[in-house]
Steps between C-alpha positions, in 0.01 A plus 500: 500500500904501476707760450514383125140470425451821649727681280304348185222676686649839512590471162106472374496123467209331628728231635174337704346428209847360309537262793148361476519443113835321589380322782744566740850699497694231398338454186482872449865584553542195273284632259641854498808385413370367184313785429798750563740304291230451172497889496783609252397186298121642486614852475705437221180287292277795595777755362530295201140428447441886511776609270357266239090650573412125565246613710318131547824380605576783752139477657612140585827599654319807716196285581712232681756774647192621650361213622819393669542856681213498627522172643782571688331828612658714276149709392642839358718275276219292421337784419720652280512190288103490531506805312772372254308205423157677421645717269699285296184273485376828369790515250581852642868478382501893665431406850703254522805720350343805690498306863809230424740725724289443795456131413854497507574675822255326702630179376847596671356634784346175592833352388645690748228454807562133469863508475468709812313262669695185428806702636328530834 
C-alpha cells in the first residue's frame, strides 16, 4: 500500500477490493477518473428524475451509481444508493424525498475523497 491508497483506506473505502475489480491500479486510477467526472452529470439525472416522481427512471440512475461505488470500494455510498434503488422500485416517492439529503451529501463526500486522492 502507498501513501495514496492508504488514505482511500482511512476514508472507509475498501480500496483492496476496488483494485481487484480493476485489475490493477492503473486501470483503477483510470477508472476513477471516469467515475469522478460522470458525477454532476448523474447527480443532476437523478435530481431531475426525482423532481419529476419518475421513479423507474431514478431506480436506473441509483442502481448503476451503486454498482459503480461499490466497485471502486466505495460501500457506504453503494449503500446509500442500495437503499435508493429499492425504494423507488417500491415507488416510495417519501423515502426517496425523506433520505435525498443524505444521497446528496454522500455523493460529495466521495466527490471529495477522490479529489483528495488524485491530489496526492
Amino acid at each position: 500500500m502507498n501513501q495514496k491508497e492508504d488514505y482511500l483506506k482511512s476514508m472507509g473505502v475498501d480500496v483492496v477490493a476496488g483494485i481487484a475489480n480493476m485489475m490493477d491500479l492503473e486501470t483503477y486510477n483510470e477508472m476513477l477518473d471516469d467515475f469522478y467526472d460522470s458525477f454532476d452529470e448523474e447527480t443532476s439525472a437523478i435530481d431531475s428524475f426525482k423532481n419529476q416522481g419518475d421513479m423507474p427512471n431514478y431506480a436506473i440512475k441509483v442502481h448503476a451509481m451503486k454498482s459503480n461505488a461499490r466497485s471502486f470500494g466505495f460501500m457506504k455510498l453503494g449503500d446509500i444508493c442500495y437503499a435508493h434503488e429499492m425504494a423507488s422500485k417500491a415507488n416510495d416517492i417519501n423515502y426517496v424525498n425523506e433520505h435525498y439529503d443524505e444521497l446528496l451529501k454522500n455523493i460529495e463526500e466521495t466527490k471529495q475523497i477522490i479529489s483528495n486522492y488524485k491530489n496526492l
